[in-house]
DSSP file (Angstrom, degrees, kcal/mol; ACC not computed):
  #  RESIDUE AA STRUCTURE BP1 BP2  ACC     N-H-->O    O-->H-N    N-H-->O    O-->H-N    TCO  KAPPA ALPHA  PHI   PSI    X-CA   Y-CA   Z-CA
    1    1 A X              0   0    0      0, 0.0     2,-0.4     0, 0.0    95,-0.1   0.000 360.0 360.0 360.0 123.3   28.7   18.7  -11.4
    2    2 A X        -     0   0    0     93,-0.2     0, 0.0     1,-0.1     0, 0.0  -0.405 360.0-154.2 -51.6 115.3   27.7   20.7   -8.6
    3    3 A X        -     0   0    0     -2,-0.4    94,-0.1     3,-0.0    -1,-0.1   0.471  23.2-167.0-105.9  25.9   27.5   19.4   -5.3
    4    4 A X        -     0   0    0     92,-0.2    94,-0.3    91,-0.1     2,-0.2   0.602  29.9 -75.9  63.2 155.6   25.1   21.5   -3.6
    5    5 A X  E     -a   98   0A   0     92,-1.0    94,-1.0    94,-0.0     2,-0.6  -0.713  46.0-125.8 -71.9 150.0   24.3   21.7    0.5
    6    6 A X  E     -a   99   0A   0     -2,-0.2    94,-0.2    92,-0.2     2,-0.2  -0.830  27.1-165.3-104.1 116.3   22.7   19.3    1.6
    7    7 A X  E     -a  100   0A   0     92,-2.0    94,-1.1    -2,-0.6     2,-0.9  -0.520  23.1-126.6 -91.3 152.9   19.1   19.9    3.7
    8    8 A X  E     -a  101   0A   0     92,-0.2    94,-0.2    -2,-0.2    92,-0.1  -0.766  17.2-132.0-116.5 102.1   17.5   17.5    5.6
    9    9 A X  E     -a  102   0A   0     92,-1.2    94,-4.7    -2,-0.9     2,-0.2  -0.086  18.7-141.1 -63.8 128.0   13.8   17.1    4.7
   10   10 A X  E     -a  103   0A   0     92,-0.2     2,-0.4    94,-0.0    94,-0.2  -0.525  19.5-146.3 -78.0 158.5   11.8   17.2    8.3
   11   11 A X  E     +a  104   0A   0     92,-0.7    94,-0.7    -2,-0.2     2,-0.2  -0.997  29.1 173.8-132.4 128.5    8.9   14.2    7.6
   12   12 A X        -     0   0    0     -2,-0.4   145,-0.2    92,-0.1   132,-0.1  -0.330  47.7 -84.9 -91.9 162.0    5.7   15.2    9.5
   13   13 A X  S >  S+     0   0    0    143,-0.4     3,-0.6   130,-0.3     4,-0.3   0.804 123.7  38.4  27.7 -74.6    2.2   14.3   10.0
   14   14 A X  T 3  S+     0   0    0      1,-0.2     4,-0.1     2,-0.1    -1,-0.1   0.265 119.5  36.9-116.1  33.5    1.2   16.1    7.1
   15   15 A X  T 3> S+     0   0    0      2,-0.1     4,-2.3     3,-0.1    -1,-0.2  -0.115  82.8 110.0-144.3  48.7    3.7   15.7    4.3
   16   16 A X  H <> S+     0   0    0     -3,-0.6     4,-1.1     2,-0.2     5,-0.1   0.980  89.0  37.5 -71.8 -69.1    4.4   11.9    5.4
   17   17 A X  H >> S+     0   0    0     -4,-0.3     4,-2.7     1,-0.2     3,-1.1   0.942 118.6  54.5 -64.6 -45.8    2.5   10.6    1.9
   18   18 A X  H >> S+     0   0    0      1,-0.2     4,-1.7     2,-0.2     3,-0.9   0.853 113.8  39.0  -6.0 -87.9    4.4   13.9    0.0
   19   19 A X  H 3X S+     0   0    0     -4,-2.3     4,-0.8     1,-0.2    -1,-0.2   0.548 115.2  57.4 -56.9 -12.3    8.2   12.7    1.4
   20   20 A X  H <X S+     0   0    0     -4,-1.1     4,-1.3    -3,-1.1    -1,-0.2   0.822 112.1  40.1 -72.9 -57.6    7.1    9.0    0.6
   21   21 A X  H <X S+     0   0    0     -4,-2.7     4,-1.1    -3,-0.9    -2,-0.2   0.855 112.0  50.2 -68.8 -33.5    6.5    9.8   -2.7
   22   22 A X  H >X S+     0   0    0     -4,-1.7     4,-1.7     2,-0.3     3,-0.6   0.924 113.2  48.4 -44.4 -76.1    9.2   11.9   -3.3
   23   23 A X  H 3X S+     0   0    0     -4,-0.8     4,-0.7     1,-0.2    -1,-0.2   0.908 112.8  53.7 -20.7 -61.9   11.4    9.0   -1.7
   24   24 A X  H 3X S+     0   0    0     -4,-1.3     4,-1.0     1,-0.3    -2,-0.3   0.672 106.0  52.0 -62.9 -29.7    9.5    6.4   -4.2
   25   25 A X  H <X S+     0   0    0     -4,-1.1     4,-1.1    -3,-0.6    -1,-0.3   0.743 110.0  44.5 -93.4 -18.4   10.2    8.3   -6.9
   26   26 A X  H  < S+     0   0    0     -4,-1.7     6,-1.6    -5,-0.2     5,-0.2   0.776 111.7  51.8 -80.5 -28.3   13.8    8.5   -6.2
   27   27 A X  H >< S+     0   0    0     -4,-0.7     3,-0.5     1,-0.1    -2,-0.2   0.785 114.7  47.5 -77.3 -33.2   14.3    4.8   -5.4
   28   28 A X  H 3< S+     0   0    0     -4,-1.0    -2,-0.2     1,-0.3    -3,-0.1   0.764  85.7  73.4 -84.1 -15.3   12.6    4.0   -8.6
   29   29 A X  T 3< S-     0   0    0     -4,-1.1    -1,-0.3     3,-0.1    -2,-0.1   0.699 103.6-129.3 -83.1 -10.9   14.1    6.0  -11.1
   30   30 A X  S <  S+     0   0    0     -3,-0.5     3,-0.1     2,-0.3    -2,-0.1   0.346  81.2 100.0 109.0  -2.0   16.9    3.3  -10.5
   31   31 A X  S    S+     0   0    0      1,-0.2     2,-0.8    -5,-0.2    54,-0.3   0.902  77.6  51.1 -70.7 -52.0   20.0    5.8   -9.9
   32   32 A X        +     0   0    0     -6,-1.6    -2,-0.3     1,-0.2    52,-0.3  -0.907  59.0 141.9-106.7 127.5   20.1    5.8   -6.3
   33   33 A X        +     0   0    0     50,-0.8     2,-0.5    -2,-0.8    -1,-0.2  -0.057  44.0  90.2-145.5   6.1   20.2    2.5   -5.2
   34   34 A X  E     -B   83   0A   0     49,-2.0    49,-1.1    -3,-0.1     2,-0.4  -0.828  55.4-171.5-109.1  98.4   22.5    2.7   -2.2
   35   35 A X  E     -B   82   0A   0     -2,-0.5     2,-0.3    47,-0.2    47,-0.2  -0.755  10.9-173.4-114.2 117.9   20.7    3.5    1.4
   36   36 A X  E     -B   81   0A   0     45,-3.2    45,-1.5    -2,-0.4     2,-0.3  -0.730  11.9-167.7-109.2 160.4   22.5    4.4    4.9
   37   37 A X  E     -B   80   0A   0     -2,-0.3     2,-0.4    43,-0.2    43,-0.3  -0.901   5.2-162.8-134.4 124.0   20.0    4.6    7.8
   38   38 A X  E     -B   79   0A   0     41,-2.4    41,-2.5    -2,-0.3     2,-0.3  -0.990   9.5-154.4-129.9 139.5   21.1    6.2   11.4
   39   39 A X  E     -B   78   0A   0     -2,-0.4     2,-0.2    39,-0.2    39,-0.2  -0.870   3.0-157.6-117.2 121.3   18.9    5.3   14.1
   40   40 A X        -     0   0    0     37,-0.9     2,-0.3    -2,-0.3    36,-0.1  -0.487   7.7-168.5-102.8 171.3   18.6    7.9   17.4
   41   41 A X        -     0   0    0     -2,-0.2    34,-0.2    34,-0.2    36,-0.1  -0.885  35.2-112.1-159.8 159.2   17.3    6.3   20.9
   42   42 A X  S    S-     0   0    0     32,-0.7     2,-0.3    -2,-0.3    33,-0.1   0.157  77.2 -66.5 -87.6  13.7   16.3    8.9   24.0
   43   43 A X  S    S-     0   0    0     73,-0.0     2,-0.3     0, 0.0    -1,-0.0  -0.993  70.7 -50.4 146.7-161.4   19.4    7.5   26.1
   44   44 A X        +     0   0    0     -2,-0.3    25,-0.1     1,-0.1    22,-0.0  -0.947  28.4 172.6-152.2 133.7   20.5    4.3   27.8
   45   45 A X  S    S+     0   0    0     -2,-0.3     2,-0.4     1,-0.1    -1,-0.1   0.894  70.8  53.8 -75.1 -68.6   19.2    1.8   30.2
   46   46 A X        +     0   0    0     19,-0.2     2,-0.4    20,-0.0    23,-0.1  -0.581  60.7 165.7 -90.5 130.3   21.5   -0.9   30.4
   47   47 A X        -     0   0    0     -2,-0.4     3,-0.1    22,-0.0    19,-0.0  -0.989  43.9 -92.9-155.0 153.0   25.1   -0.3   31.2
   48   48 A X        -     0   0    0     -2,-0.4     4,-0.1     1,-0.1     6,-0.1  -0.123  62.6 -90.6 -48.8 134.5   28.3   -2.6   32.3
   49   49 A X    >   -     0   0    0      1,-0.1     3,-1.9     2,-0.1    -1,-0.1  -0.171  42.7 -97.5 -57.2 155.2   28.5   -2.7   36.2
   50   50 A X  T 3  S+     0   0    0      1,-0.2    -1,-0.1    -3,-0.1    -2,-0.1   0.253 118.8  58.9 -53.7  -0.3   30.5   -0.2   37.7
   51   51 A X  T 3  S+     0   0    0      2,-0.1     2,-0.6     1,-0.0    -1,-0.2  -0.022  99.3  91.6-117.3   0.9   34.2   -2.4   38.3
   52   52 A X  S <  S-     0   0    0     -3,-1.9     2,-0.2    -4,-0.1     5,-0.1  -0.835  71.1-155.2-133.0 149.7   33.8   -2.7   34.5
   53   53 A X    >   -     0   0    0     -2,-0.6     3,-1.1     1,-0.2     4,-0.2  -0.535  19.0-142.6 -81.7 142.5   35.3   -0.2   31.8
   54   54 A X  T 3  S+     0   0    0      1,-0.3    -1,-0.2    -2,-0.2    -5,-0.0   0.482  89.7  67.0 -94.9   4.2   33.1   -0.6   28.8
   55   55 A X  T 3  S+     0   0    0      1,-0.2    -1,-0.3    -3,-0.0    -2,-0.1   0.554  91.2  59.4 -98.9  14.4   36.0   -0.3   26.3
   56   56 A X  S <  S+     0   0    0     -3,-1.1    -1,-0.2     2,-0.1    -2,-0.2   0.558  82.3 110.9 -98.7  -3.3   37.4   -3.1   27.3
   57   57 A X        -     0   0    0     -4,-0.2     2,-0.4     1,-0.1    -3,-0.0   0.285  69.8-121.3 -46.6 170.7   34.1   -5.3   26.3
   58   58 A X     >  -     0   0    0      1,-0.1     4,-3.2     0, 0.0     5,-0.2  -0.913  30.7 -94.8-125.9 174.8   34.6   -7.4   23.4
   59   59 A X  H  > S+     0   0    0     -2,-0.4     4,-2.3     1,-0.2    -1,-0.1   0.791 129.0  50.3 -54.6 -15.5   32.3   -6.9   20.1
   60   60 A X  H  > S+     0   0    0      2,-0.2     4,-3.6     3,-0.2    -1,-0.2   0.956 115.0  48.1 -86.5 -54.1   29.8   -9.7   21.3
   61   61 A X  H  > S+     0   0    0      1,-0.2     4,-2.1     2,-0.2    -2,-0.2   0.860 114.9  46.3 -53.0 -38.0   29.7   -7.8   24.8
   62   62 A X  H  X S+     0   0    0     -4,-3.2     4,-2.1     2,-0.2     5,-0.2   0.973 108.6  47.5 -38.3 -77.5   29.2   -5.1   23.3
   63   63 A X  H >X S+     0   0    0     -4,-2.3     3,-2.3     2,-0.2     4,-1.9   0.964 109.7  54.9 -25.8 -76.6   26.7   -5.9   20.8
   64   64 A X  H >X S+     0   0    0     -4,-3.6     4,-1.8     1,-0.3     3,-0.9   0.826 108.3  50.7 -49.1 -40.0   24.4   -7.7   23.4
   65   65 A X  H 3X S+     0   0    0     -4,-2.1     4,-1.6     2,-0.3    -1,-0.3   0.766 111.4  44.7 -80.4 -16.2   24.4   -4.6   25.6
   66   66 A X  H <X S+     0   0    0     -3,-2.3     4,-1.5    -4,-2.1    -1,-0.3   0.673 111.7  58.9 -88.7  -8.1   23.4   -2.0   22.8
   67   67 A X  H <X S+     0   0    0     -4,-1.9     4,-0.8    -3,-0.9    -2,-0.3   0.915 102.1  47.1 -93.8 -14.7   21.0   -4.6   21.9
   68   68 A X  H  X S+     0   0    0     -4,-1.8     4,-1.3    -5,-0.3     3,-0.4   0.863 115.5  48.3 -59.2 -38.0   19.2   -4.6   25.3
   69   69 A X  H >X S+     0   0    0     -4,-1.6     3,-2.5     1,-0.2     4,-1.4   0.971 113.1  52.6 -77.2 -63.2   19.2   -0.6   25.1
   70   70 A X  H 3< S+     0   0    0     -4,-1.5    -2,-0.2     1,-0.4    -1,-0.2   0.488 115.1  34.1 -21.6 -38.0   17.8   -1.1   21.5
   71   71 A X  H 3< S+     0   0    0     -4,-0.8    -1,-0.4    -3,-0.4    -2,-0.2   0.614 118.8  55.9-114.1 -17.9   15.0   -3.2   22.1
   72   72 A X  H << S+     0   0    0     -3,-2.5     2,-0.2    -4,-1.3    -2,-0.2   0.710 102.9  59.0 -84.9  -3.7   14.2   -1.5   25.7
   73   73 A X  S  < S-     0   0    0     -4,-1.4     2,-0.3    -5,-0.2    44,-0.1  -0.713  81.7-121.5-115.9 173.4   13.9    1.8   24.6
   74   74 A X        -     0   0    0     42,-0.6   -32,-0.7    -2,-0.2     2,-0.3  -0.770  44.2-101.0-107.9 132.8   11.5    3.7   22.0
   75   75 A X        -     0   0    0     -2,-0.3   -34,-0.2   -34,-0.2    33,-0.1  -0.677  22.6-157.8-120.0-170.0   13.1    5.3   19.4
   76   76 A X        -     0   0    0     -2,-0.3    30,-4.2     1,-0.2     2,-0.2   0.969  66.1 -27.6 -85.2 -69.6   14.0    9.1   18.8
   77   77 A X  E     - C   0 105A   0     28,-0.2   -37,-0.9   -36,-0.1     2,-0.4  -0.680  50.3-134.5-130.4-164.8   14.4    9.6   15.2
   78   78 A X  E     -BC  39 104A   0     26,-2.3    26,-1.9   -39,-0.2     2,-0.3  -0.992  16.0-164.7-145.1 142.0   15.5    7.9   11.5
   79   79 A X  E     +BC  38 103A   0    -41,-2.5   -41,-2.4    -2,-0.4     2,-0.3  -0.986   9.0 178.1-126.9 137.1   17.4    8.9    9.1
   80   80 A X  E     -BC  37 102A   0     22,-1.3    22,-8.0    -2,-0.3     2,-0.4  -0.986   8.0-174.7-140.5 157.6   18.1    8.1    5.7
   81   81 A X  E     -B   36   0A   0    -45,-1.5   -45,-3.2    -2,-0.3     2,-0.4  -0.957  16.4-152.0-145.5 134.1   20.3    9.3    2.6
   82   82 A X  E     +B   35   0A   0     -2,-0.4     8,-0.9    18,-0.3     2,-0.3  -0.953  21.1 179.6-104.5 121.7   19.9    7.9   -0.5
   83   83 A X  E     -BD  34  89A   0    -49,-1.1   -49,-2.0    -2,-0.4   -50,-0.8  -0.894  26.6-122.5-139.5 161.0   23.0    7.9   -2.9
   84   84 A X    >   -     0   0    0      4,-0.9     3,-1.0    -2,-0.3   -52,-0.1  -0.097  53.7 -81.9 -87.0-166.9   24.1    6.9   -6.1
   85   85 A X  T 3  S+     0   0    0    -54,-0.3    -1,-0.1     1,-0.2   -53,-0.1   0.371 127.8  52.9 -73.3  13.8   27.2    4.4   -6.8
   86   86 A X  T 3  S-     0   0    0      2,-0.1    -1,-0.2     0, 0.0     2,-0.2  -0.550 124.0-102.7-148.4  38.9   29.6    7.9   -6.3
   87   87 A X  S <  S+     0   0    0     -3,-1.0     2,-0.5    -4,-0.2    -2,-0.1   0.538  74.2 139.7  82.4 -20.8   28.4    8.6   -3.5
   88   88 A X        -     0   0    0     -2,-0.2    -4,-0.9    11,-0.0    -2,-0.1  -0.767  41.6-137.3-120.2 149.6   25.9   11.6   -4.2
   89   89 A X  B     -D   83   0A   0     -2,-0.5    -6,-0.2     1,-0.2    12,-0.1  -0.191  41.0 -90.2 -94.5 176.2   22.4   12.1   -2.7
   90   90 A X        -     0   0    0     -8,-0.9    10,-0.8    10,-0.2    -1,-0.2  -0.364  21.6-145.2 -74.6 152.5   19.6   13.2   -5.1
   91   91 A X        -     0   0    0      8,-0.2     7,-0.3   -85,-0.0     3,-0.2   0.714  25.3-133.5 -71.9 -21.4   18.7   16.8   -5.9
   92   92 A X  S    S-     0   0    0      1,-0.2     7,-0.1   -70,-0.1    -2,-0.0   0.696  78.8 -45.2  55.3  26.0   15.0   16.5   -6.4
   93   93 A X  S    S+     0   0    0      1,-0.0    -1,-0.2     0, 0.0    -3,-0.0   0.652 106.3 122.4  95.1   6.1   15.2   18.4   -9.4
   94   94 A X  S >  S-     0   0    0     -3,-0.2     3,-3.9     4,-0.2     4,-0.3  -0.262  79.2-113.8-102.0  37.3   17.6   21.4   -8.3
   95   95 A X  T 3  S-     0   0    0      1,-0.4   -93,-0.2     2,-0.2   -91,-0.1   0.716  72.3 -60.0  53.2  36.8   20.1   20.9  -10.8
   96   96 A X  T 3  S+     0   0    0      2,-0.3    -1,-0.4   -93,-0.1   -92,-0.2   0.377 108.0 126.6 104.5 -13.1   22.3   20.0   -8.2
   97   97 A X  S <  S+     0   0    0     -3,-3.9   -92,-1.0   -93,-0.1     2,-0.2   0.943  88.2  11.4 -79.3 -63.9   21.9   23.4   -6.7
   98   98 A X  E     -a    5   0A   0     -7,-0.3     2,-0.3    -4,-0.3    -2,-0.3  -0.647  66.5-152.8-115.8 168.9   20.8   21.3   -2.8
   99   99 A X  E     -a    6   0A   0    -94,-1.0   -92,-2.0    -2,-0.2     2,-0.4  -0.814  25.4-152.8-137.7 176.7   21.4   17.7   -2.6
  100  100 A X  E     +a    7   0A   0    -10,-0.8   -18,-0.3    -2,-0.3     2,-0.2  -0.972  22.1 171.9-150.0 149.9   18.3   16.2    0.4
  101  101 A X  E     -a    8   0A   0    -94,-1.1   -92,-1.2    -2,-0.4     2,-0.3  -0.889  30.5-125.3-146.9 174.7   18.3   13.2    2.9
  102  102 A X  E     -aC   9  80A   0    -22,-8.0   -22,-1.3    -2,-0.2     2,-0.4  -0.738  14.4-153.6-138.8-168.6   15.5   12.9    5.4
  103  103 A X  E     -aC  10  79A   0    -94,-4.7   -92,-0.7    -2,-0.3     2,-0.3  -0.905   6.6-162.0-150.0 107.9   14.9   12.6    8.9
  104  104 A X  E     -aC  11  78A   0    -26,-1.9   -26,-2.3    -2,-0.4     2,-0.4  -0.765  16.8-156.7 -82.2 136.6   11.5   10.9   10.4
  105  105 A X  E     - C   0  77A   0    -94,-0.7    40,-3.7    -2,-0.3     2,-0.4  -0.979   2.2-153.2-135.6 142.0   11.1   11.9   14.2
  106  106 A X  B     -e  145   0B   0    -30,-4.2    40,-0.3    -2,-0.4    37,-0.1  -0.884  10.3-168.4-127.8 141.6    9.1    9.7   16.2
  107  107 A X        +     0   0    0     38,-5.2     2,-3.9    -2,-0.4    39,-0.2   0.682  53.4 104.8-112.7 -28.3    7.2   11.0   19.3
  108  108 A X  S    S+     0   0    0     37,-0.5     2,-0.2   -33,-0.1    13,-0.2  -0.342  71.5  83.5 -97.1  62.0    5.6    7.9   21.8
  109  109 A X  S    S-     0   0    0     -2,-3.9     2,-1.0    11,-0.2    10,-0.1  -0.861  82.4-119.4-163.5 146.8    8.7    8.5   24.7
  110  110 A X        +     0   0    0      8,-0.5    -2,-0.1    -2,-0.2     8,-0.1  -0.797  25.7 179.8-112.2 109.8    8.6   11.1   27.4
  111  111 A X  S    S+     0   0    0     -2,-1.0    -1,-0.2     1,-0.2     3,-0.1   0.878  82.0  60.7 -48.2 -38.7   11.4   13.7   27.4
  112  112 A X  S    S-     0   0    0      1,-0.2     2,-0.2    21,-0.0    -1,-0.2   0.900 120.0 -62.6 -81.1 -23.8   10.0   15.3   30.5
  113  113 A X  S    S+     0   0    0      2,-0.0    -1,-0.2     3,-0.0     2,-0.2  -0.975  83.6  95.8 170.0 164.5   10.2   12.4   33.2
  114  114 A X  S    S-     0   0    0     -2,-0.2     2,-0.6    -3,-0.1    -5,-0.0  -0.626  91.8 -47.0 110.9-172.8    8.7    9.0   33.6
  115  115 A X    >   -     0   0    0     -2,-0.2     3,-1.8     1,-0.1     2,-0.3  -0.824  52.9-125.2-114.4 139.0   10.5    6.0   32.6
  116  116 A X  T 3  S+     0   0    0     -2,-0.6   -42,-0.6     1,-0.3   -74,-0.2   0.582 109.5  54.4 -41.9  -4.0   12.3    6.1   28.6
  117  117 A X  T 3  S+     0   0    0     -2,-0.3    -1,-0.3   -44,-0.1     2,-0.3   0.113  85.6 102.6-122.1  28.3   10.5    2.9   27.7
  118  118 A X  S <  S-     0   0    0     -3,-1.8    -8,-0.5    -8,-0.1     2,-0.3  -0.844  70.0-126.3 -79.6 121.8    7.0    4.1   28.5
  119  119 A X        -     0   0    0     -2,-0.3   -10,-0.2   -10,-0.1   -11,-0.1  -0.677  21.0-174.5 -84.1 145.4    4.8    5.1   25.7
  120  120 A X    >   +     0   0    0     -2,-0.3     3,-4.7     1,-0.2     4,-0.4  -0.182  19.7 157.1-123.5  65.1    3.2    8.3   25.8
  121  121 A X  G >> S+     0   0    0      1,-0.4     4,-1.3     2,-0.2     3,-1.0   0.807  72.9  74.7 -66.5 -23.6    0.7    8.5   22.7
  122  122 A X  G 34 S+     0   0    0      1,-0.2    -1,-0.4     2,-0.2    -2,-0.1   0.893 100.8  50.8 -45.7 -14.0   -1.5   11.6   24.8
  123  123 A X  G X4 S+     0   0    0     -3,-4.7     3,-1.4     1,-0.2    -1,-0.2   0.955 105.1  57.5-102.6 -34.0    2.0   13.4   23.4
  124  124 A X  T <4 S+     0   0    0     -3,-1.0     2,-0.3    -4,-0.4    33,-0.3   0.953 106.9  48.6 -34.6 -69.8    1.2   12.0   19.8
  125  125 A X  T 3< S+     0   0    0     -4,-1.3     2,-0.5    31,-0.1    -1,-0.3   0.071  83.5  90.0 -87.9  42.2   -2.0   13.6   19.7
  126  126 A X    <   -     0   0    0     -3,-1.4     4,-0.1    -2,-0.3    31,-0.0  -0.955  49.7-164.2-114.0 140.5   -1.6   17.2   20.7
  127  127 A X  S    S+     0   0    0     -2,-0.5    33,-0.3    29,-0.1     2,-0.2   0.199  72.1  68.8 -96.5 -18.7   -1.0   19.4   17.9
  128  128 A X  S    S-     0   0    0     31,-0.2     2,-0.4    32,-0.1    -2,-0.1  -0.700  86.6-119.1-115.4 163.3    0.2   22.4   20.2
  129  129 A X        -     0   0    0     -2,-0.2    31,-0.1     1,-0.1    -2,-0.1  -0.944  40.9-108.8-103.0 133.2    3.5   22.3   22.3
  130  130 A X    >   -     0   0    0     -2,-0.4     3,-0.8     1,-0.2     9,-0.1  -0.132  21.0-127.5 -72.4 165.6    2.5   22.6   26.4
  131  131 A X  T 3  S+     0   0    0      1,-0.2    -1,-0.2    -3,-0.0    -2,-0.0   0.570 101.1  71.7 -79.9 -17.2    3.4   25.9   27.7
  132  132 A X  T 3  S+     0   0    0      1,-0.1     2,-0.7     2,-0.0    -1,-0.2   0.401  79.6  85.2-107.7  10.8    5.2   24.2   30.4
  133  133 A X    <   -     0   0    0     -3,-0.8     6,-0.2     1,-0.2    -1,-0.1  -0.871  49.9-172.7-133.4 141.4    7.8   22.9   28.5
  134  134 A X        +     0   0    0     -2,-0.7    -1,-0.2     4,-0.1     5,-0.1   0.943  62.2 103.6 -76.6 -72.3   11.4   25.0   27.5
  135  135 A X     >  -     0   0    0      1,-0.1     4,-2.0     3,-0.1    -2,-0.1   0.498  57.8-163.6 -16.4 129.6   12.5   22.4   25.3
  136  136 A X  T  4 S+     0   0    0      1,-0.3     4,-0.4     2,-0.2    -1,-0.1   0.844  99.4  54.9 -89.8 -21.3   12.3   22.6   21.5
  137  137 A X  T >> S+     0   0    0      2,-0.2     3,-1.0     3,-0.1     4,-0.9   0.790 103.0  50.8 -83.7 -30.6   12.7   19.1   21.5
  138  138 A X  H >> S+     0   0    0      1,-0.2     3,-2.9     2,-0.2     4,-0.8   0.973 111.6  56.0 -72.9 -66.0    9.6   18.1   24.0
  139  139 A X  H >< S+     0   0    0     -4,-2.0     3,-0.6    -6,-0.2    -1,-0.2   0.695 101.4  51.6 -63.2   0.5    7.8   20.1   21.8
  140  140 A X  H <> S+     0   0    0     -3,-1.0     4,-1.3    -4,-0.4    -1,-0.2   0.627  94.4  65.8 -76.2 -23.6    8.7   18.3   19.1
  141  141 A X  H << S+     0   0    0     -3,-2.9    -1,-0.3    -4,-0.9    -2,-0.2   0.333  98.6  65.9 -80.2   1.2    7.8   14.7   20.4
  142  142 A X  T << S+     0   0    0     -4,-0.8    -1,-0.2    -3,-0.6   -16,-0.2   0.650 106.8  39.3 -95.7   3.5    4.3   16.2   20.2
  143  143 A X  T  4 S+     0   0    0     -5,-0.3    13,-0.5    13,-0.1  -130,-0.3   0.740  97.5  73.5-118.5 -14.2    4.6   16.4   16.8
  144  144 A X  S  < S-     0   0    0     -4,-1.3   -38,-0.3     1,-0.1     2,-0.1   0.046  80.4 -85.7 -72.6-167.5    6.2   13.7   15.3
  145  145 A X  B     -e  106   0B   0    -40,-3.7   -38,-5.2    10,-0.1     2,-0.5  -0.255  44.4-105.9-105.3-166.1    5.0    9.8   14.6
  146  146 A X    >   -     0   0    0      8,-0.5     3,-1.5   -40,-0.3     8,-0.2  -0.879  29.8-104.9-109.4 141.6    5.2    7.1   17.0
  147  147 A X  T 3  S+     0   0    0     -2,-0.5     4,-0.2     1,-0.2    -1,-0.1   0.839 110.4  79.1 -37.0 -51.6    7.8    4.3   16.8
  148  148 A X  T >> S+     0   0    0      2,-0.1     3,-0.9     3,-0.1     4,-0.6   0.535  73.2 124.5 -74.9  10.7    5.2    1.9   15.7
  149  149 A X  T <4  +     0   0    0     -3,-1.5     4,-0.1     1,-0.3    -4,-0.0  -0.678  67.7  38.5 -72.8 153.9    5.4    3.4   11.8
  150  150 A X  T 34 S+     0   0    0     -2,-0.1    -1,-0.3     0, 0.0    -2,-0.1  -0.947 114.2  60.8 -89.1   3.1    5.9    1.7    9.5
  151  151 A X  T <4 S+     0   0    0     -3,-0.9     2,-0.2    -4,-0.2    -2,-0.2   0.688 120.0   3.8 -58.1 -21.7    3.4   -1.2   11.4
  152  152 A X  S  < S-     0   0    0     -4,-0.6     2,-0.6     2,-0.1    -1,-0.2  -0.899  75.0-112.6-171.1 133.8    0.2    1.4   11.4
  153  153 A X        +     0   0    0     -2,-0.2     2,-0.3    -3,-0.1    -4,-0.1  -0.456  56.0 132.0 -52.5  89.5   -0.6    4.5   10.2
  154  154 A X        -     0   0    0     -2,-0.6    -8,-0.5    -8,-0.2     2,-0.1  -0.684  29.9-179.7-155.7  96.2   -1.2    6.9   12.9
  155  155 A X        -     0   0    0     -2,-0.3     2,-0.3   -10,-0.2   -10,-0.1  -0.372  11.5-151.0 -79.3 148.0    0.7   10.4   12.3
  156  156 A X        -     0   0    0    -13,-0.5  -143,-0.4     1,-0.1   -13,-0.1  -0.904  30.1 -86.6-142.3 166.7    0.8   13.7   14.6
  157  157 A X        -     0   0    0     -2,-0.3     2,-0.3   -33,-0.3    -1,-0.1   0.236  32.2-103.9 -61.3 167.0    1.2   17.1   13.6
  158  158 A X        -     0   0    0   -146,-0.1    -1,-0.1     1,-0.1   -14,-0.1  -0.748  56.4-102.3 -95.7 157.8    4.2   19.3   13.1
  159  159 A X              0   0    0     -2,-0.3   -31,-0.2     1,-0.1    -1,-0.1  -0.335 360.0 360.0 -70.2 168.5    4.2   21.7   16.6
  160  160 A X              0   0    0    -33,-0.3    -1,-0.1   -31,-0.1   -32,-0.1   0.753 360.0 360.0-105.7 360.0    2.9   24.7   15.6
């Protein structure tokens, strides 16, 4: 069996229900049943005072401090890869030719300035990337969803 490259399907404003179904259909046909998730955040808030080295934490110190950046901050993106029990992600019907996982990117935090845990839905709804910013990635927060999917439906454009 071939084990293809693998691309990472971009999820969008307008091929959200597309990659959804596409997803559904993959979950359902009852092969790949195994699901990893990685979760991105715009940075970090909270960190161990300065007279302590944060590899020395123990796992509980630990924990609690990535869960204070976790719940103070918006996050960036998601990812998820769907795989079978050996391990390989689905083709979508390319004989094996590409193998796909996908990547949701979520817009309602401000790259440029301001503070990380601020929402910024004006950046949700503009369809265009401002002129005033060199970053591929700011323009990208105009085009992606807000953190609050899945809780409501409220989508922005891919930049153009």
């Amino acid at each position: 069996m071939a084990t293809g490259a693998v691309e990472v399907r971009q999820v969008w404003a307008e091929n959200a229900d597309y990659e959804f179904s596409l997803i559904r259909s993959v979950v359902c046909c009852g092969r790949f049943c195994f699901a990893a998730f990685d979760t991105e955040y715009p940075g970090t808030i909270y960190i161990p005072t300065p007279d302590v080295d944060p590899r020395g934490l123990s796992p509980t110190k630990r924990y609690e401090l990535l869960k204070l950046n976790v719940d103070a901050l918006h996050i960036v993106q998601l990812g998820l890869a769907l795989s079978d029990a050996a391990g390989r992600l689905p083709d979508l019907g390319t004989c094996g030719a590409f193998r796909f996982v996908w990547q949701f990117n979520f817009c309602d935090f401000d790259l440029l300035g301001g503070h990380p845990t601020t929402p910024t839905p004006s950046a949700c709804s503009s369809s265009r990337a401002s002129t005033s910013t060199p970053s591929a990635a700011a323009a990208s927060t105009r085009a992606a969803s807000p953190s609050c999917w899945p809780r409501r439906a409220c989508w922005a454009r891919r930049p153009a």
